[in-house]
C-alpha positions in Angstrom: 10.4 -5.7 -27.5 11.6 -5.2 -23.5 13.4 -2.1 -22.9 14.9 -1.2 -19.5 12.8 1.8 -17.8 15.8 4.7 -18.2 16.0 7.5 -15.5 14.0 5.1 -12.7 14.2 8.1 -9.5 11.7 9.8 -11.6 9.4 7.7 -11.1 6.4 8.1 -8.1 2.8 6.6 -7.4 1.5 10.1 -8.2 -0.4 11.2 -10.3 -2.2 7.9 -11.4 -2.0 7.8 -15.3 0.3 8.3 -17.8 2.6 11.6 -17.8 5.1 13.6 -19.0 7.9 13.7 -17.5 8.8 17.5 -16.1 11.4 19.4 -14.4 14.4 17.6 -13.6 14.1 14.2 -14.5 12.4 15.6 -17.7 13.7 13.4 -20.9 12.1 13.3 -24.5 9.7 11.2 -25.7 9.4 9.5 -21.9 6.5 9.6 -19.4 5.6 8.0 -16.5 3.0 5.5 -15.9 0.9 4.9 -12.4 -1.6 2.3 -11.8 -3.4 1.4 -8.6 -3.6 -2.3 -8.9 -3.2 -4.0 -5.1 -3.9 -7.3 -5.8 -1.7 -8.1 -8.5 2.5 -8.3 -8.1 3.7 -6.8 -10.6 2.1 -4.7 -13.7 3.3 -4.3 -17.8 3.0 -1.4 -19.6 2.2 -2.2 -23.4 2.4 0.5 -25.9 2.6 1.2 -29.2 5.4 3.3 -30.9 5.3 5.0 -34.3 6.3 2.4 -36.8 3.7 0.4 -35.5 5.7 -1.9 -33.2 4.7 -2.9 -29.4 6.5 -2.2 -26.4 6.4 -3.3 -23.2 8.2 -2.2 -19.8 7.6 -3.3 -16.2 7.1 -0.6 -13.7 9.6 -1.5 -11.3 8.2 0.8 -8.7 5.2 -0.5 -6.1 4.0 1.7 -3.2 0.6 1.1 -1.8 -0.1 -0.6 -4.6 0.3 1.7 -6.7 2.5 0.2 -9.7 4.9 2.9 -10.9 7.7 3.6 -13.7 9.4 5.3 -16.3 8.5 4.1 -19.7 9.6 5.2 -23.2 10.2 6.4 -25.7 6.5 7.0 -25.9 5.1 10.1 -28.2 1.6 11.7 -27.3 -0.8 9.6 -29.5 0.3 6.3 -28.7 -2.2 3.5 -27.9 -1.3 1.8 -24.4 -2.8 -0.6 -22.0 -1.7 -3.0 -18.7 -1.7 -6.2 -18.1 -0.2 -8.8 -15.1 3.7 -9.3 -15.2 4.0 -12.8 -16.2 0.4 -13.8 -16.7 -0.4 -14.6 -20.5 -1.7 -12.6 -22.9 -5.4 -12.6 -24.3 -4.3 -12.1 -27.4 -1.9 -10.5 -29.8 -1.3 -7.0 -28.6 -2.9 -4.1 -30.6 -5.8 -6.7 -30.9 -6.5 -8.0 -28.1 -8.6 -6.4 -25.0 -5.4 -5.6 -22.1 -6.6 -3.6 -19.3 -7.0 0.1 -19.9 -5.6 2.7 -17.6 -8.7 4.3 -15.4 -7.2 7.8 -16.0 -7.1 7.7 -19.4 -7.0 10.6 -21.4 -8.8 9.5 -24.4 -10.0 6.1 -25.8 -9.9 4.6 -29.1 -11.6 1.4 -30.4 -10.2 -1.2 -32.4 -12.4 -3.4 -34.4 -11.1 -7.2 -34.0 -12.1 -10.4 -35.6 -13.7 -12.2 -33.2 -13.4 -15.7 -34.0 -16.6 -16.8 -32.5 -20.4 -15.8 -31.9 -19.9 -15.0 -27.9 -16.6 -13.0 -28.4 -16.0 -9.4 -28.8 -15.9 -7.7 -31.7 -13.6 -4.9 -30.6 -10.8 -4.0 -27.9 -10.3 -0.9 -26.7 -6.8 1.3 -25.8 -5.7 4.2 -23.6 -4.3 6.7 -25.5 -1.4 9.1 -24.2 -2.7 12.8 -24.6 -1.6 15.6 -23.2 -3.8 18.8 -24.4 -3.3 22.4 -24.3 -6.5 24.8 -25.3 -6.7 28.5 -25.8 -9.8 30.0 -23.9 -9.1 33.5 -24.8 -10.6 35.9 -22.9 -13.7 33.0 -21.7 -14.8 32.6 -18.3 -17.5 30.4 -16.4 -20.8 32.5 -16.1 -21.2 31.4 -12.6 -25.0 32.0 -12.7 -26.5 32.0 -9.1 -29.2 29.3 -7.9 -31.7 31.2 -8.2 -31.2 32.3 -11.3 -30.8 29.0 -13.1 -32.7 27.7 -15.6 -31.8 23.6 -16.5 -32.0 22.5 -19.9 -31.4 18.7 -19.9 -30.0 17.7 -23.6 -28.4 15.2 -25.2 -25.2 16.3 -27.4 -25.9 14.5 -30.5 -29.9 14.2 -30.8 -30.3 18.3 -29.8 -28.7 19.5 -33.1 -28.9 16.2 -35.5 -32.1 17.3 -36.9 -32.0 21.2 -36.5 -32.1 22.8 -39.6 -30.5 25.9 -39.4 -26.8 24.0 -38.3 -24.7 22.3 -41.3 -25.4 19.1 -42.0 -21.7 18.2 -41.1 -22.1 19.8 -38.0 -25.2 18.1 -36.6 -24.9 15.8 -33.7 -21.7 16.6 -32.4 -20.1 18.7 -30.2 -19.5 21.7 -32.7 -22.9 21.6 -33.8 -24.4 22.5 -30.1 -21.9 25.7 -30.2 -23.2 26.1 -33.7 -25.1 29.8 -33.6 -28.1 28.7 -34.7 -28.2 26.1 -31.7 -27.1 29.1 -29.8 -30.1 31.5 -30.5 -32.4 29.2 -29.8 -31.0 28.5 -25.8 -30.2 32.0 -25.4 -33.6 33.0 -26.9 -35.5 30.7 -25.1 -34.4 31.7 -21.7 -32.7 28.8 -20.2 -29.0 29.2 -18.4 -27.6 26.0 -18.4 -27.4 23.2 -20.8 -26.9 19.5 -19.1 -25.2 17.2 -20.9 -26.6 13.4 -21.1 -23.5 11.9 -20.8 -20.4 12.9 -22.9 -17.8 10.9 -20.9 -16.2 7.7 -23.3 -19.1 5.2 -23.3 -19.9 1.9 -25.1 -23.4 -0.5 -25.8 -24.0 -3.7 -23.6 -23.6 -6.7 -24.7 -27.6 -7.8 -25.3 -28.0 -4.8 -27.7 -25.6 -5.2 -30.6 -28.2 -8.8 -31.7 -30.6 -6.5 -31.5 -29.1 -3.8 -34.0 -29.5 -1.4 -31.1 -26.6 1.3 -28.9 -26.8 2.9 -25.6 -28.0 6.2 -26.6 -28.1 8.1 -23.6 -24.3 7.0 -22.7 -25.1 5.7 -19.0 -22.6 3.0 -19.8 -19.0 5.0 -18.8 -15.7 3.2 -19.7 -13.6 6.2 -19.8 -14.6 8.6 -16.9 -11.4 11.1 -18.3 -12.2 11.0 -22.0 -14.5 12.4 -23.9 -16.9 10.5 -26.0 -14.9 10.2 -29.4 -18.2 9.8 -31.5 -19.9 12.8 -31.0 -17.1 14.9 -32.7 -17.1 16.1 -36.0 -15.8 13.3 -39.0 -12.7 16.1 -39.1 -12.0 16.2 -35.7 -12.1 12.3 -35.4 -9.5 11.5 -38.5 -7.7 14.1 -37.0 -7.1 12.5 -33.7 -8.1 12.6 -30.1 -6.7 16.3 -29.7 -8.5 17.6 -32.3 -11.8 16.0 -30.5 -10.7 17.8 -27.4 -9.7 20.7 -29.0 -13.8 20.7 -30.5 -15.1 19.6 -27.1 -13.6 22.7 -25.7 -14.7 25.1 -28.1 -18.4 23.9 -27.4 -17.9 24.9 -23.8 -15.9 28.6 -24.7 -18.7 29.4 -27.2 -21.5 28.4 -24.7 -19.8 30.4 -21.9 -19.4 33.4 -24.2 -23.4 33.1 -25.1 -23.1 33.4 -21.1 -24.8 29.4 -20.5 -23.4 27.3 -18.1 -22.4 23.5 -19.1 -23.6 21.0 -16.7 -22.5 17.2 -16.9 -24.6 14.0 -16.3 -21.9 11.8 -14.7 -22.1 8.0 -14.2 -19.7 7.0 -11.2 -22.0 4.6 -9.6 -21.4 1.6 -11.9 -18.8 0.7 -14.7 -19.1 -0.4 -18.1 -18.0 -4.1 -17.1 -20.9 -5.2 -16.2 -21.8 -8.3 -14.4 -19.2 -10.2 -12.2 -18.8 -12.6 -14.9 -17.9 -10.4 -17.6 -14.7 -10.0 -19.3 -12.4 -7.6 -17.4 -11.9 -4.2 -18.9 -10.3 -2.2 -17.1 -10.7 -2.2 -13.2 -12.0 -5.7 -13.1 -8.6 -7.1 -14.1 -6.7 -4.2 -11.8 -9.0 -5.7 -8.5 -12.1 -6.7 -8.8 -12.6 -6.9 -4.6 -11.0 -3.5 -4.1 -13.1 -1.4 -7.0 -16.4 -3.1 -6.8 -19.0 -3.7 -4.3 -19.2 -7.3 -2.8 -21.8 -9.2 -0.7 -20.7 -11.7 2.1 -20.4 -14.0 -0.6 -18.4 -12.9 -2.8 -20.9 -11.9 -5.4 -21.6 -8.2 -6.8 -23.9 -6.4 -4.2 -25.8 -4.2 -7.4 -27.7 -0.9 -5.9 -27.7 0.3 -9.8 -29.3 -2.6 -11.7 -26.5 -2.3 -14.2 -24.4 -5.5 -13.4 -22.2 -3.8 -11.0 -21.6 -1.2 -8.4 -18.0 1.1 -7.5 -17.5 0.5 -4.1 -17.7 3.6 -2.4 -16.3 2.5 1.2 -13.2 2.6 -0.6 -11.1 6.0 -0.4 -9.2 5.2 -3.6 -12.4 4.7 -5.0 -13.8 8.2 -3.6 -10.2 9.7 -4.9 -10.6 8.3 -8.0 -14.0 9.7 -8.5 -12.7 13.2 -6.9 -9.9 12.7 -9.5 -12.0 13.0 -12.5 -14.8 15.6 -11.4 -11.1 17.9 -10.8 -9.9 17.2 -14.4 -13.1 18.1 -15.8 -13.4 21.0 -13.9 -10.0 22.2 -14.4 -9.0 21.1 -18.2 -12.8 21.9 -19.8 -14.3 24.5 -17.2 -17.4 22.9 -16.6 -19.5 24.8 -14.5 -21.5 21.9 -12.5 -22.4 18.1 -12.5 -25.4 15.7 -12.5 -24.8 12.7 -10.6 -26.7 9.9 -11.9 -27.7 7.5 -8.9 -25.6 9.1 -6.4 -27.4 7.6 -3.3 -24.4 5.0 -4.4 -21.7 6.9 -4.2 -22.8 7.4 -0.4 -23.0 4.4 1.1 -21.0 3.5 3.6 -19.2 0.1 4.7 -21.8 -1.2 5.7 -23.7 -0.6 2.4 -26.0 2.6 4.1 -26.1 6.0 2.6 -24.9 8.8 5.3 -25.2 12.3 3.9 -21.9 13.0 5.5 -20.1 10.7 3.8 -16.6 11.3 3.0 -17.2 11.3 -0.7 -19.7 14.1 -0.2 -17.5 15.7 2.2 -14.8 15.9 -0.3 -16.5 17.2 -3.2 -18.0 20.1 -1.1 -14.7 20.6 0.4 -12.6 21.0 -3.0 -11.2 23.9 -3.9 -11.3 23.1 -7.4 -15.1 22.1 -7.1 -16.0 25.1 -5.2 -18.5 27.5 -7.2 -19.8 23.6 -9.2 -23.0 23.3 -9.0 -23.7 19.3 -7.6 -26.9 17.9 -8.7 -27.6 14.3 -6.9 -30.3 11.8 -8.3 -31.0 11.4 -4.7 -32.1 7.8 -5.0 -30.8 4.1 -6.7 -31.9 0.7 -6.3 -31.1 -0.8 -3.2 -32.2 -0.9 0.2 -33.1 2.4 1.7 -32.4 4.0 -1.7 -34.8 6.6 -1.7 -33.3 9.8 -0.4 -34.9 12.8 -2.0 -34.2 16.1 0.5 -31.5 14.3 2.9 -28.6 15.2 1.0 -25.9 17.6 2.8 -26.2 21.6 2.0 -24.2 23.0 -1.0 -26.0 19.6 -2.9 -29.6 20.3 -4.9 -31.8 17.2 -5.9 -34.0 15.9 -8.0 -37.4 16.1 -6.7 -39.4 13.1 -7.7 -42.0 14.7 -5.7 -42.5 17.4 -7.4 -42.5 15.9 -10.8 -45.1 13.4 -9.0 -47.9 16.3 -7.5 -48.0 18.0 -10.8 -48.6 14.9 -13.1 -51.2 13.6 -10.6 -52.9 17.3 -10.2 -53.0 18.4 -14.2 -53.2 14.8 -15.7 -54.1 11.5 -13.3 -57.0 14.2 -10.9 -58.3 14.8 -14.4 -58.5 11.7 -15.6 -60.5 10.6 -12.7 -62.7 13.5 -12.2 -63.5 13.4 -15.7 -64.2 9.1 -14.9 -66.6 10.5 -11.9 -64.2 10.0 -9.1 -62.0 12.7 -7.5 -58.8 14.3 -7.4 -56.2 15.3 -4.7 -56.5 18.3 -2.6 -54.5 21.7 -3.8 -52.4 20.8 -0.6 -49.8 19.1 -2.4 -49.3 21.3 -5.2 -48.9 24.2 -3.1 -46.4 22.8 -1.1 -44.0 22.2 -4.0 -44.7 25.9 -5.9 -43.6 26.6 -2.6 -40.2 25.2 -2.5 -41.0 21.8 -1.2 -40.0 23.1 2.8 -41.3 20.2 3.7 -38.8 18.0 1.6 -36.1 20.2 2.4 -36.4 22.2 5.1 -35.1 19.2 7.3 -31.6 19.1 5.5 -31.4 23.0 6.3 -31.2 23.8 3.0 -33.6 25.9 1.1 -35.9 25.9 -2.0 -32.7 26.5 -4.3 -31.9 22.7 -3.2 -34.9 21.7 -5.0 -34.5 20.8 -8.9 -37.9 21.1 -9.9 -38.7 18.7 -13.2 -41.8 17.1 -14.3 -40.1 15.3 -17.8 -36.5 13.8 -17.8 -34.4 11.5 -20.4 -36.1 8.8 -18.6 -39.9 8.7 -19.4 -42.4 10.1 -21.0 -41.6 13.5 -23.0 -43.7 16.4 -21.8 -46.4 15.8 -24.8 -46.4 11.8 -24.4 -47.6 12.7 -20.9 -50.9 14.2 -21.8 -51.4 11.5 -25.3 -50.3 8.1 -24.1 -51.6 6.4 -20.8 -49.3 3.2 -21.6 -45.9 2.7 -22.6 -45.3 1.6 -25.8 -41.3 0.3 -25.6 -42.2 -2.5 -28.2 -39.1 -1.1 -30.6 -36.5 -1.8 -27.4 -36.8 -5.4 -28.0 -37.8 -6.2 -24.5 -41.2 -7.0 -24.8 -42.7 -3.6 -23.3 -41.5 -5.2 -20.5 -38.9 -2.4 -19.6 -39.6 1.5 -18.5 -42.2 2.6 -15.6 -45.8 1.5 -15.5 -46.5 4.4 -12.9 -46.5 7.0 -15.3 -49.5 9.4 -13.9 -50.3 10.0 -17.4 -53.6 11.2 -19.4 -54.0 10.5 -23.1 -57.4 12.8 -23.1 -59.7 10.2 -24.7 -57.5 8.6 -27.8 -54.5 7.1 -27.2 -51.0 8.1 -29.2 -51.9 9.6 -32.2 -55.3 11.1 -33.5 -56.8 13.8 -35.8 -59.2 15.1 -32.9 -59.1 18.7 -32.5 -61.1 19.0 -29.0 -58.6 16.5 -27.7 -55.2 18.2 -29.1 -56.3 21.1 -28.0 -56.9 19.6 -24.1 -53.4 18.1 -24.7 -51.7 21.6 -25.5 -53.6 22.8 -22.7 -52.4 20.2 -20.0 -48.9 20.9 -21.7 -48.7 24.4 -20.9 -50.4 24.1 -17.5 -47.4 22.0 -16.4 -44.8 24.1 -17.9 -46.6 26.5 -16.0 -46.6 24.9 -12.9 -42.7 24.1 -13.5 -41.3 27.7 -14.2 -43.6 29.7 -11.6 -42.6 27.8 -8.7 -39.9 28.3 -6.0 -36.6 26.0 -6.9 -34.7 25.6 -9.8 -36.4 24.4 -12.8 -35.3 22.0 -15.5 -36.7 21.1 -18.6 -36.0 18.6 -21.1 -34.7 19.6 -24.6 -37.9 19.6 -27.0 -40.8 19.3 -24.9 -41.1 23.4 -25.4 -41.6 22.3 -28.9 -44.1 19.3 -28.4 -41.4 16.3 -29.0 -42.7 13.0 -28.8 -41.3 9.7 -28.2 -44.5 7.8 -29.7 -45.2 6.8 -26.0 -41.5 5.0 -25.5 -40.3 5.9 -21.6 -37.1 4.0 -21.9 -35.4 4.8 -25.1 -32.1 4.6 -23.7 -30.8 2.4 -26.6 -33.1 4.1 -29.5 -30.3 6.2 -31.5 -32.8 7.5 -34.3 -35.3 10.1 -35.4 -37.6 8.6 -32.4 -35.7 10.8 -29.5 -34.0 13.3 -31.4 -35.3 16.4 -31.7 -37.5 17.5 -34.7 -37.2 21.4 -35.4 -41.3 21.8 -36.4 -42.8 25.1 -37.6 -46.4 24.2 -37.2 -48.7 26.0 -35.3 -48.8 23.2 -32.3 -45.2 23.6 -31.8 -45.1 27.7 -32.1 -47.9 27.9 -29.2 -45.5 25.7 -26.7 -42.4 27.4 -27.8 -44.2 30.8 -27.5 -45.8 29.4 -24.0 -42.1 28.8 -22.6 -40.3 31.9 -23.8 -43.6 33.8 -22.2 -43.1 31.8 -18.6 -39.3 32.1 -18.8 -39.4 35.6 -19.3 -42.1 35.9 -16.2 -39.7 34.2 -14.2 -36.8 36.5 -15.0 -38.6 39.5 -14.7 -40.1 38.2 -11.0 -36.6 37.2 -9.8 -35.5 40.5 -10.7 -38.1 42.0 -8.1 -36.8 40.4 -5.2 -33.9 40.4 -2.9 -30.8 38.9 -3.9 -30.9 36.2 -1.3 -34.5 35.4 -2.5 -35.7 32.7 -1.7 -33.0 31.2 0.2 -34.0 33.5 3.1 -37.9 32.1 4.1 -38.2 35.7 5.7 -38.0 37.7 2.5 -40.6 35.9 0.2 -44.4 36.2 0.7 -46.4 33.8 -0.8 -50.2 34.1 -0.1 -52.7 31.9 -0.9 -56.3 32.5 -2.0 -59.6 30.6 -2.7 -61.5 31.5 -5.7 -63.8 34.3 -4.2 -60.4 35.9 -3.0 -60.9 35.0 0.3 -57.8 33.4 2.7 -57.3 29.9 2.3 -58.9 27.6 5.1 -57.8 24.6 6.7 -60.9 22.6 5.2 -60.4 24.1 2.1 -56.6 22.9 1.9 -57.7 19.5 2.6 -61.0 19.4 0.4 -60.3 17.3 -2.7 -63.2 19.4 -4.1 -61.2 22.9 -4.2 -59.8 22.8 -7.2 -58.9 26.4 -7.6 -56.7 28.7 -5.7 -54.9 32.1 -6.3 -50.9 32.5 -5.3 -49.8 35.8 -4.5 -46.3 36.3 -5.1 -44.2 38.5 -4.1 -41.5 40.0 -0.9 -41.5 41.2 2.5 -42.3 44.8 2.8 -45.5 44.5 0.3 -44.0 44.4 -2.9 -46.3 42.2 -5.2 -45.0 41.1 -7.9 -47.6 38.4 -9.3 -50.7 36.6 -9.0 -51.3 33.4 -10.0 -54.7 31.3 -10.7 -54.7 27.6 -11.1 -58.0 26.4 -11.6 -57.9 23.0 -11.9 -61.3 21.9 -12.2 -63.6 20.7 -15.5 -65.3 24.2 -15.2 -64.9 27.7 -16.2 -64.7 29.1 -12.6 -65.8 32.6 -11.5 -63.0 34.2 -9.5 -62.4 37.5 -7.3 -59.4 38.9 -6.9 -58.4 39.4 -3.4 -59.2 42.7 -2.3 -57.9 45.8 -0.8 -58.7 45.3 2.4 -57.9 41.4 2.1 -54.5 42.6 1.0 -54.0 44.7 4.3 -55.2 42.2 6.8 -52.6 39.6 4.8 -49.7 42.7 5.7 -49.8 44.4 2.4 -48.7 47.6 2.2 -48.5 50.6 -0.3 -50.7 52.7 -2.3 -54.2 51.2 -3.1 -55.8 50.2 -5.3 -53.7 47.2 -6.7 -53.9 46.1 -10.2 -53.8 43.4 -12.5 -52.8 43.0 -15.6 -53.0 39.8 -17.4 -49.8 38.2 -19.0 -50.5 34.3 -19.2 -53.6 32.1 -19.7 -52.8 28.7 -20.4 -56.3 28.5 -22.5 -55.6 31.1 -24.8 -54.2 29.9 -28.1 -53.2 33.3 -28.9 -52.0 36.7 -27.8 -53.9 38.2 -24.8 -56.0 41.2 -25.0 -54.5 44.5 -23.0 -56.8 44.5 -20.2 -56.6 45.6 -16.3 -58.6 44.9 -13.4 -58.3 46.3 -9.8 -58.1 44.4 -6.7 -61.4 42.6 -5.9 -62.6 42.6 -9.3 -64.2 40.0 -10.8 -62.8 37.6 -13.8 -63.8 33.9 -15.3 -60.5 31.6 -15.6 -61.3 28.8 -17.9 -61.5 25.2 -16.5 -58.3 23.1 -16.2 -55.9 26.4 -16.6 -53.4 28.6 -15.3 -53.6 32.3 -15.5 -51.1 35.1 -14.3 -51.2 38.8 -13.5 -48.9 40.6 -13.6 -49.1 43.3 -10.4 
């Protein structure tokens, strides 16, 4: 059925998507459709009406090409989808897969016969949505930097197998804003969740033989819709606005518990895949003008997923800018996580500049300003490693850091303990520092540093000290996926054993890092579950493994209460340090005073610095003017070491002021396995710190 588009001056080339009509040209039941399609003459809109019939109008209107019109009657719910004026269909419509509109504001997926082994099983439709949500008296938290704690999580495995939320509730949206799930963040100390990603996402094509999905979601079809399956079974029959409406009230009730909601986003490749792929979406709207392209013709593929968005492009850039806005301004989110962003950077000439205009844009946004912008600051192709070049008002992820800590508290111990040696304190300094020298260059400080040692991808925090190989057999890949440098240390058994001497090393090396991670200068992040000891059974790529293998178990053993009780007690550290220091600590160098010490409380030398032998140091911590705040001991050598701490008089010659004498009281040992005893020791006392720990004073 062809219907003439009615009321044909309303119609304009923006916005892209399909709209209500408003204001003066506003009709019932009609909306206008936009769709940036260049290389094609003329564009259908399909759709389908109440009683189940299909549509289809031309949009009469091309400017820039940008295909325009005014279609209807079409009510909110409606599936819809373009397709080529003229060119033959794929199918029968409602069945087969038309092109869906990039700004879609949801997604459904219809299951189809598909009438041979090599075709799909499903198609999938735009859906016309319009939503309105009541936030109530809700605002963003708008946590500063330095305050920010980053708790990397993934929607559906965080609360599947958490006891204390409803079974019906678990694994979706409403179960994260479930209290239970709640008490636990809040409790823990963290002030920000980040999302794995929650925009509208489908498997790849090898997987579904294999009885297999893409768990994490780094697969993005949809970049405006929310991902339909991680909504309640009532909010799915219900519709897509009732999985909005529950999407929404996960963000309102983690903003009222005062947590920011941070989003992994994917807009370096699409779900199409590779170039010879069946089209989708932009594929079919322009393959040359979405997608990156050699001299050749073929896809140029800095993402190792089949394809890359071409970047050089502004409407690609405004198309991007377009959705980051919408999420922003329709769902409040308070920041974003760009997965393999040296992409969305590169230039013409395929080269990442950090002033690109993308990068530009986003920092220049009104509606982005106050998001905090997180940049995997690296991707596969040439010259894709950019850790600490990305422009100020970004923060990245520093593979660095994550790097010195494994090799210091895991790979040096592993060789030392082999008869070789480990790397000099040097290293490790330098990024509970803040990484300057990472950073410094880009003239951004610490707070541009996300500090992690565990993400989605790899080992889990307890895999790291009990595994020393992958073990990805289950992804059907032949262990041939996932890293092989994982600077790991399985402690003398690998995976699984009944050892006590070597779980306890493992708990120790645990909380050592964790140590390492939430005492340092930056942001921290940690991944959901490793404060409770989650394993992945030594998979580091379990990306399509949708089972009890990544989510997270809920344990009450004594294992798990140790590392829980080991965060909360480093978290709480953290705050109450923070809350000793300037407000423009440490983005200003001149206000923080960190002071290093050798074990007999003596100032660090150059030699010692260097020596791969000095395996423990002492970090004063504290601000300008002689406030001391902390001290820190990291004694990472096989031995029980005798220490000093530094003196009086040290303390003066370092340009410490105030009443004398200073003391110490401890608050953290990384060997304890319980409580600490109420104890206090005076500058240039005496103390033994267990081999391969961390203990902190508090001052």
């Amino acid at each position: 059925m062809t219907n003439p588009a009615p009321l044909p001056d309303a119609s304009r080339e923006i916005p892209l998507g399909l709209h209500s009509i408003r204001g003066a040209w506003g009709r019932d039941d009609h909306a206008k459709a936009a769709v940036w399609a260049p290389g094609i003459a003329s564009v259908d809109m399909h759709w389908r009406r109440p009683d189940g019939e299909w549509c289809s109008e031309t949009l009469v209107g091309l400017d820039d090409g940008v295909h325009h019109g005014v279609v209807g009657p079409v009510t909110p719910g409606a599936l819809y989808a373009f397709w080529p004026t003229g060119r033959d269909l794929p199918g029968a419509v409602g069945e087969a897969q038309l092109l869906l509109d990039p700004y879609a504001r949801a997604i459904e997926t219809i299951p189809v016969d598909p009438g041979s082994d090599e075709a799909p099983s499903r198609a999938y439709y735009s859906v016309f949505l319009e939503h309105a949500f009541d936030w109530g008296a809700s605002e963003r938290p708008l946590t500063p930097w330095r305050e920010t704690v980053v708790y990397e999580a993934h929607v559906k495995g965080l609360t599947k197998l958490h006891p204390g939320v409803p079974e019906q509730l678990r694994g979706t949206y409403a179960g994260l804003a479930h209290p239970a799930m709640i008490a636990h963040l809040r409790d823990l100390g963290i002030t920000a969740v980040e999302l794995l990603p929650v925009h509208f996402h489908i498997d790849e094509p090898h997987l579904e033989p294999l009885g297999l999905s893409n768990y994490w979601g780094y697969n993005t079809l949809g970049f405006f819709a929310a991902h339909t399956d991680y909504a309640t079974a009532e909010a799915r029959a219900a519709g897509p606005s009732a999985v909005l409406d529950e999407f929404k009230g996960m963000v309102r009730a983690l903003h009222e518990a005062g947590l920011e909601v941070i989003l992994d986003v994917v807009y370096n490749h699409t779900a199409e895949g590779e170039q010879h792929r069946p089209a989708l979406c932009w594929r079919g709207l322009g393959d040359p003008d979405h997608y990156r392209h050699d001299d050749a013709g073929r896809y140029d593929d800095t993402t190792g997923c089949g394809n890359t968005l071409d970047f050089s492009q502004p409407r690609v850039v405004g198309f991007a800018l377009d959705s980051l806005r919408y999420w922003v301004e329709e769902f409040r989110i308070d920041g974003f996580r760009f997965d393999l962003a040296v992409s969305l950077a590169r230039d013409g000439h395929n080269t990442f500049t950090p002033r690109h205009p993308f990068l530009v844009a986003v920092e220049e946004s009104e509606v982005l300003q106050g998001t905090k912008l997180i940049a995997e600051p690296w991707d596969l192709g040439q010259g894709g490693w950019r850790t600490g070049q990305f422009p100020a008002g970004w923060a990245d992820w520093n593979d660095g850091f994550r790097d010195t800590v494994r090799d210091f508290w895991l790979h040096d111990v592993a060789a030392i303990e082999r008869g070789g040696t480990g790397s000099s304190p040097a290293r490790l300094a330098g990024c509970l520092a803040g990484s300057a020298e990472t950073f410094a260059a880009s003239g951004r400080s610490a707070l541009a540093s996300i500090n992690l040692v565990t993400a989605h991808d790899g080992f889990t925090l307890a895999d790291l000290t009990a595994y020393e190989r992958k073990h990805n057999e289950a992804n059907g890949e032949g262990n041939r996926d996932g890293h092989n440098d994982n600077r790991s240390y399985n402690h003398g058994a690998e995976g699984r054993t009944e050892d006590e001497a070597i779980l306890a090393r493992r708990e120790r090396s645990a909380r050592n890092i964790m140590a390492s991670l939430l005492i340092s200068l930056g942001v921290p992040m940690i991944v959901a579950g490793d404060e409770l000891g989650r394993t992945q059974n030594g998979n580091n790529n379990a990306y399509c493994q949708d089972n009890e293998l990544t989510w997270v178990h809920w344990p009450d053993d004594a294992a798990s209460r140790r590392m829980l009780g080991a965060t909360r007690t480093l978290l709480s550290i953290r705050r109450d340090f923070l809350a000793r220091q300037p407000s423009t600590f440490p983005s200003r160098g001149d206000q923080s005073m960190l002071l290093w010490f050798n074990a007999a409380g003596l100032p660090m030398s150059v030699q010692e610095w260097h020596d791969p032998h000095t395996r423990a140091v002492q970090l004063l911590l504290g601000s300008t003017g002689g406030t001391i705040n902390g001290l820190v001991v990291i004694n990472g050598s096989l031995g029980d070491t005798r220490i000093h701490l530094p003196s009086a008089w040290i303390l003066q010659g370092e340009g410490v002021e105030g009443e004398q004498p200073r003391w110490f009281s401890p608050t953290f040992d990384s060997a304890a396995r319980g409580p600490l005893e109420a104890t206090r020791l005076r500058s240039g006392d005496a103390d033994t710190v267990a081999a391969d720990s961390v203990r902190i004073y508090r001052c």
